[in-house]
C-alpha positions in Angstrom: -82.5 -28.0 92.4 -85.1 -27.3 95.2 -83.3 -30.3 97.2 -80.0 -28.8 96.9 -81.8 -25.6 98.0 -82.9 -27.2 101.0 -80.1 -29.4 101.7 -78.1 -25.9 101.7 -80.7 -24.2 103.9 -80.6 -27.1 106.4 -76.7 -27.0 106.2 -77.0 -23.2 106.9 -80.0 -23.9 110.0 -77.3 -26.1 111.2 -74.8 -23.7 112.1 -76.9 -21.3 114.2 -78.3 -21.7 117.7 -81.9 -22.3 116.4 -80.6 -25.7 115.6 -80.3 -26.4 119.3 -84.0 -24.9 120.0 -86.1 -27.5 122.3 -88.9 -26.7 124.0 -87.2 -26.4 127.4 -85.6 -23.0 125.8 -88.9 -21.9 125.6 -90.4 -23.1 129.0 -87.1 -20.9 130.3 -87.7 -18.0 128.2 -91.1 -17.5 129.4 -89.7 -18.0 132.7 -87.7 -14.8 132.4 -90.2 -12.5 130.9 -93.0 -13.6 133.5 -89.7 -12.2 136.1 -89.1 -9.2 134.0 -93.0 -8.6 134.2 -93.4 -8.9 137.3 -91.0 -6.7 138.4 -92.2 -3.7 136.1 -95.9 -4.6 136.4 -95.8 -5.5 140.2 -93.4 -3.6 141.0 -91.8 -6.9 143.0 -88.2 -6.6 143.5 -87.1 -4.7 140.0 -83.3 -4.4 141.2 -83.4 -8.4 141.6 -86.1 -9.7 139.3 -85.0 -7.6 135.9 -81.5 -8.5 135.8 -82.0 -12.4 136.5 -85.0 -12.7 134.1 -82.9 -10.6 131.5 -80.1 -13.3 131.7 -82.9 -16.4 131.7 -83.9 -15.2 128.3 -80.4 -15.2 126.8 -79.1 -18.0 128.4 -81.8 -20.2 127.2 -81.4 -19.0 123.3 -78.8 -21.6 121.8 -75.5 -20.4 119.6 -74.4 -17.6 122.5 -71.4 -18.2 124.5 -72.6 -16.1 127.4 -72.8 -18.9 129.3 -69.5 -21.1 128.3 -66.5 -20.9 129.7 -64.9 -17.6 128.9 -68.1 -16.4 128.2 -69.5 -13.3 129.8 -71.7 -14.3 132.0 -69.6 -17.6 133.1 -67.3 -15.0 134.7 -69.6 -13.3 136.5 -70.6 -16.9 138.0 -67.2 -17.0 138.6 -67.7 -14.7 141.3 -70.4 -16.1 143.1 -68.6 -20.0 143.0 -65.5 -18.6 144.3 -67.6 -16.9 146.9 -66.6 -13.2 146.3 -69.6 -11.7 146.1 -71.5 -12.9 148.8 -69.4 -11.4 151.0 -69.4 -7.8 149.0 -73.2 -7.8 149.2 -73.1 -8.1 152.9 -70.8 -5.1 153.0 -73.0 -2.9 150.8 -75.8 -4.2 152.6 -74.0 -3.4 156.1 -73.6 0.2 154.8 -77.5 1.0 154.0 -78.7 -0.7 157.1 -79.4 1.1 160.7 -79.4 -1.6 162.9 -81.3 0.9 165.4 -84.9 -0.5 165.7 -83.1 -4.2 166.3 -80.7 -2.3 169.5 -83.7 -0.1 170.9 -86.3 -3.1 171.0 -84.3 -6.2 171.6 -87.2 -8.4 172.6 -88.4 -8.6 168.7 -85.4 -10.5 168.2 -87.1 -13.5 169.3 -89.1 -13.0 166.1 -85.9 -13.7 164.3 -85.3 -17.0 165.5 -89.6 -17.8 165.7 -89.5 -17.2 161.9 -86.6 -19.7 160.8 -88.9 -23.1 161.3 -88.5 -23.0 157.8 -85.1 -24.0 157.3 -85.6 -27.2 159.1 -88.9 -27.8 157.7 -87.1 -27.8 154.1 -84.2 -29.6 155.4 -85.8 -32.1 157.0 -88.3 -32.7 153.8 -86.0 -33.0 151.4 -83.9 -35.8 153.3 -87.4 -37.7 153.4 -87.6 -37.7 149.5 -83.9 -39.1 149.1 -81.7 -36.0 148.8 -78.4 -36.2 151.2 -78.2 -34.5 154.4 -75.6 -32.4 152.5 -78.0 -31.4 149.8 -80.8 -30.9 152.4 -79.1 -28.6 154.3 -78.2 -26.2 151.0 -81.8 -26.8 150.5 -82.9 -26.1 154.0 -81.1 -23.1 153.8 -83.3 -20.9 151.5 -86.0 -20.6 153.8 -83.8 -18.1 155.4 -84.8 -15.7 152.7 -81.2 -15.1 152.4 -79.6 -14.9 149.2 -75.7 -14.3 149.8 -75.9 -16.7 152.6 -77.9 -19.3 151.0 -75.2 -19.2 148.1 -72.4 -19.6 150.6 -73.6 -22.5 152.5 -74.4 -24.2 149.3 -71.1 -24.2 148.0 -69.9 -25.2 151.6 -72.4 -28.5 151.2 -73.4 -29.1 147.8 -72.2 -26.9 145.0 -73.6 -28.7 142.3 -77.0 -27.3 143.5 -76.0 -23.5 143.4 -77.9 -22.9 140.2 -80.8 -24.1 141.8 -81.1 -23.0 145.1 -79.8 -19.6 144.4 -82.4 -19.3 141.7 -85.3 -20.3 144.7 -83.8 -17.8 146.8 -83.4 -14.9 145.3 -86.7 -15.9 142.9 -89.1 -16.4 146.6 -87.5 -13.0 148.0 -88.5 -11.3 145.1 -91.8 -12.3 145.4 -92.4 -12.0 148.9 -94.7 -9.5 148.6 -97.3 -12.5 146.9 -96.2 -15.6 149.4 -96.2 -14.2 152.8 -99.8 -11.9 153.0 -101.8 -14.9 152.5 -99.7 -17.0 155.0 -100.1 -13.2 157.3 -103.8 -13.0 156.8 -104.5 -16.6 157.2 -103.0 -16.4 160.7 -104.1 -13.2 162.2 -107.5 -11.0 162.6 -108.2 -8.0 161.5 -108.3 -6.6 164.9 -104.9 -8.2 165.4 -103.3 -6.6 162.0 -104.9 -3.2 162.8 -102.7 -2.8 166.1 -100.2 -0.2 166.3 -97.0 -0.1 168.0 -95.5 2.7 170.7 -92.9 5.1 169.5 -89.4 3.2 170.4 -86.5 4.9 171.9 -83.8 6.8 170.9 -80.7 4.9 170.3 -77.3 6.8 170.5 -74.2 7.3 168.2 -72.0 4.9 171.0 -74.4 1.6 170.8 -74.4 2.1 166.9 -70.8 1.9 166.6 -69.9 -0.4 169.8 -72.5 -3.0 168.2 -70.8 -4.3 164.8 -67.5 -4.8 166.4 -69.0 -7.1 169.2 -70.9 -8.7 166.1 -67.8 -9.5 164.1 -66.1 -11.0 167.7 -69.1 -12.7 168.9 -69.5 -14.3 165.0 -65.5 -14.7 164.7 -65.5 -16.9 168.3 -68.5 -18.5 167.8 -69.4 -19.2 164.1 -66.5 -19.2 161.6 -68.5 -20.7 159.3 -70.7 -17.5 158.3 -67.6 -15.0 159.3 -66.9 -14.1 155.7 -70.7 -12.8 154.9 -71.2 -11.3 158.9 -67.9 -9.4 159.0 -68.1 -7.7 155.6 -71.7 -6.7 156.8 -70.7 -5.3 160.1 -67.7 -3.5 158.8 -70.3 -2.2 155.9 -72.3 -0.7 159.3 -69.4 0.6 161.3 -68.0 2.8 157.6 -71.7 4.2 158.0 -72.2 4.7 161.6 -69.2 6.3 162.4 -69.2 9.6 160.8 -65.7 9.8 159.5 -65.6 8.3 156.5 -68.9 9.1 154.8 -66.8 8.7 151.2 -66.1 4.4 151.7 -69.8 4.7 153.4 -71.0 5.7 149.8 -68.8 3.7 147.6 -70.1 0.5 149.6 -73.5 1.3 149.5 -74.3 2.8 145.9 -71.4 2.7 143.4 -69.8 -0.8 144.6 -73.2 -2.0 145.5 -74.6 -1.4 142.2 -72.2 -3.4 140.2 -72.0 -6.2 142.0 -75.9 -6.5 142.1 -76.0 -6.4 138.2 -72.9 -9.1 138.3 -75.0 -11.1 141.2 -78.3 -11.5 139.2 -76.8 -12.1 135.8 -74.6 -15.0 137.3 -77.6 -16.1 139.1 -80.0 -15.6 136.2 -77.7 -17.1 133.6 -77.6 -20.9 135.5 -81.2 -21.3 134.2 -80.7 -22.7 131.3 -82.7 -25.1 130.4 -80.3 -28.2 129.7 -79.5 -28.1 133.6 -82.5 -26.3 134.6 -85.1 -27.9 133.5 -85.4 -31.7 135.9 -87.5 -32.8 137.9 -84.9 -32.6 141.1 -85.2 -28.7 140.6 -88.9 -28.8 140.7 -88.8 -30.5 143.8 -86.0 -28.1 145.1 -88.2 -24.7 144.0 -91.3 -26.4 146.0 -89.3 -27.1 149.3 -88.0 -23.4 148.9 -91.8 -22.4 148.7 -92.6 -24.6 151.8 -89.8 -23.4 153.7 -90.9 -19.4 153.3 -94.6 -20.1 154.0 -93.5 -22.0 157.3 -90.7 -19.4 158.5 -93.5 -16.6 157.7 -95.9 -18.7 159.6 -94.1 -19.4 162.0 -92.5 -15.7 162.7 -96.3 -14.5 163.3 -96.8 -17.3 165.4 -94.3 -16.7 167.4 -95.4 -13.3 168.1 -98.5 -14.0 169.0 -96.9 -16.6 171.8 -95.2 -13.4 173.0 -98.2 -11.8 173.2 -99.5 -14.1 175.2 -96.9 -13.3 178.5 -95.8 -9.9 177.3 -98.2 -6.6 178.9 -97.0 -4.5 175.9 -98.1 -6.4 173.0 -97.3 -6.8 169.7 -98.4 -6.6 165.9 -98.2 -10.7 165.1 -97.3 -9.2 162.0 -93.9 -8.4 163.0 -93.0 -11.9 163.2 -93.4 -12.6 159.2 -90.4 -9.6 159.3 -88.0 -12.4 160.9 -87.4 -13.9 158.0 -83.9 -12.4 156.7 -84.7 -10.8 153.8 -83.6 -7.3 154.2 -86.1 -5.1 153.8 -88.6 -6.8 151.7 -89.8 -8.6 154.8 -90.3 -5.6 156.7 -91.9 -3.4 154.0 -94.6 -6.4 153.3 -94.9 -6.3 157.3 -95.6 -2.5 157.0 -97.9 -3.1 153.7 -100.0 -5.2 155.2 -100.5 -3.4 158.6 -101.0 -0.7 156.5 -104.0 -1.7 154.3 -105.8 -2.9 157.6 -105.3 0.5 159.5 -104.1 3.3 157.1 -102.7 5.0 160.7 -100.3 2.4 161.1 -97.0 2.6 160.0 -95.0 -0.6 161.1 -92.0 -0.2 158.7 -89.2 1.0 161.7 -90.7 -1.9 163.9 -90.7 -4.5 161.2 -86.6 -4.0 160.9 -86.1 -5.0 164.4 -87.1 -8.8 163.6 -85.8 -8.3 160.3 -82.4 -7.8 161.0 -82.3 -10.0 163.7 -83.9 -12.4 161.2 -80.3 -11.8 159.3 -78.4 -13.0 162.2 -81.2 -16.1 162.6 -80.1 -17.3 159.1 -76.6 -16.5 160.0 -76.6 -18.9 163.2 -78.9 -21.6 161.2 -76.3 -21.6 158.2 -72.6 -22.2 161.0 -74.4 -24.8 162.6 -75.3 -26.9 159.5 -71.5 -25.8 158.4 -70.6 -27.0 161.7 -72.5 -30.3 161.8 -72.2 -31.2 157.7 -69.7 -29.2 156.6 -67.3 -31.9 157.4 -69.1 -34.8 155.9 
């Protein structure tokens, strides 16, 4: 009788997901509530963090169809393999952004291009330990601190990595606030952290709207590759900046925004299951993304402090960790850590300069390994 008991009991175990419970569920389940902690507890990234840990945990418990096709979250992926909502991020992105402190201090876009060593650090170490060019060049990519465009040139070179590399990119943003400061600290004195910046100019209403539409040609002409993700982000600017259409300004920016960052980070968060998730080529793919962050932020304050060296006006080295394109996390941890060092310093309008030009950086990197590989 007990056998039969048992024998049933088993029968019934069978036919739920607990059946399919290994231990890499579990690995991936803590996975997502150290995300979700961090982002309530930390306070690092909550719009990014809760939403893909949330999806980690219920993608990695077995008998949901969340993840399979015609499941819930499988369609949401849908829209970040057929590259739709890269482009829709830009365009909310675009409508928040005042590209003001990047056109009234031009110089600091140098810091842009300083803090992308990254990339090719990544790009160049992963080809070493026998990935392809094509799959070090998606790799390369997140060092950008990029997420819409590290998705885009993935699925241009190596699609069957998007789970990964998204999940490094958007992961790394996230916790920018813990990478870069100890790479920032490391590199600069306190003396050097505690300097302030002059008051920058004014810019005017004409330079605001004359500067997306030269954007979008100059991209358009010159790198078709990243068009889709750089045109949707300067048309995002121009709905803001000019003044007449304040409701399509809004839409892009909150409403339309909002939905398509829960639809982003529950496609993203849902690829980490643990039957795919859980090799050793991801490991290896989540450490180059670390390498390529602490090199770009590095190499951004670096860079500045190069400048700093032929420049009369000089700069917070600071700054340069800004560069990489991560919009604004970059620039607030810029700001934070300026901040903690000299309580009078208030770096945040500076730190956007090299920020946003760090944007454009990532954009340039990404259409010339399209350019090169994408043909491969």
């Amino acid at each position: 009788m007990w056998n039969q008991a048992l024998v049933f009991l088993q029968a019934l175990l069978d036919q739920t997901g607990a059946a399919k419970f290994w231990w890499g569920n579990a690995v991936m389940i803590i996975v997502g509530c150290v995300m979700i902690y961090l982002a309530i507890a930390k306070k690092y990234e909550p719009f990014l963090l809760v939403g893909i840990g949330f999806a980690c945990i219920t993608s990695n418990v077995p008998g949901s169809d969340l993840i399979l096709e015609g499941g819930l979250f499988n369609y949401a992926y849908q829209g970040v393999q057929l590259l739709i909502i890269p482009p829709l991020i830009f365009l909310g992105v675009g409508a928040m952004t005042d590209f003001g402190p990047m056109i009234a201090n031009p110089k600091l876009v140098i810091l842009g291009a300083g803090a992308h060593l990254g990339i090719f650090v990544a790009l160049i170490g992963a080809k070493a330990i026998g990935f392809t060019l094509n799959e070090a060049g998606a790799i390369g990519i997140i060092g950008g601190a990029d997420g819409p465009m590290a998705i885009f040139v993935t699925m241009k070179l190596a699609p069957h990595l998007l789970p990964q590399i998204s999940v490094a990119a958007y992961s790394y943003m996230a916790l920018m606030p813990l990478i870069q400061p100890p790479v920032m600290k490391l590199l600069t004195t306190k003396t050097e952290r505690e300097m302030g910046m002059p008051p920058v100019r004014k810019v005017t209403r004409l330079e605001k709207i004359v500067f997306p539409i030269i954007i979008a040609i100059i991209v358009n002409m010159f790198f078709p590759g990243v068009a889709p993700l750089i045109t949707m982000l300067m048309l995002g600017n121009l709905l803001k900046e000019v003044l007449m259409v304040d409701r399509l300004a809004r839409t892009a920016a909150g409403g339309l925004m909002n939905v398509i960052t829960i639809t982003l980070t529950l496609a993203i968060g849902s690829t980490m299951n643990a039957d795919t998730f859980v090799t050793f080529n991801t490991l290896l793919i989540v450490f180059l993304g670390l390498v390529a962050f602490v090199f770009g932020t590095g190499s951004g304050v670096l860079t500045a402090k190069v400048m700093n060296v032929f420049m009369k006006e000089k700069i917070n080295p600071l700054l340069g960790s800004a560069g990489i394109a991560s919009v604004p996390i970059a620039a607030r941890v810029s700001h934070v850590v300026a901040n903690k060092a000299n309580p009078n310093n208030f770096l945040i309008y500076h730190a956007m300069g090299p920020n946003l030009a760090g944007v454009f950086g990532t954009a340039i990197s990404g259409g010339i390994l399209l350019a090169l590989l994408g043909a491969q």
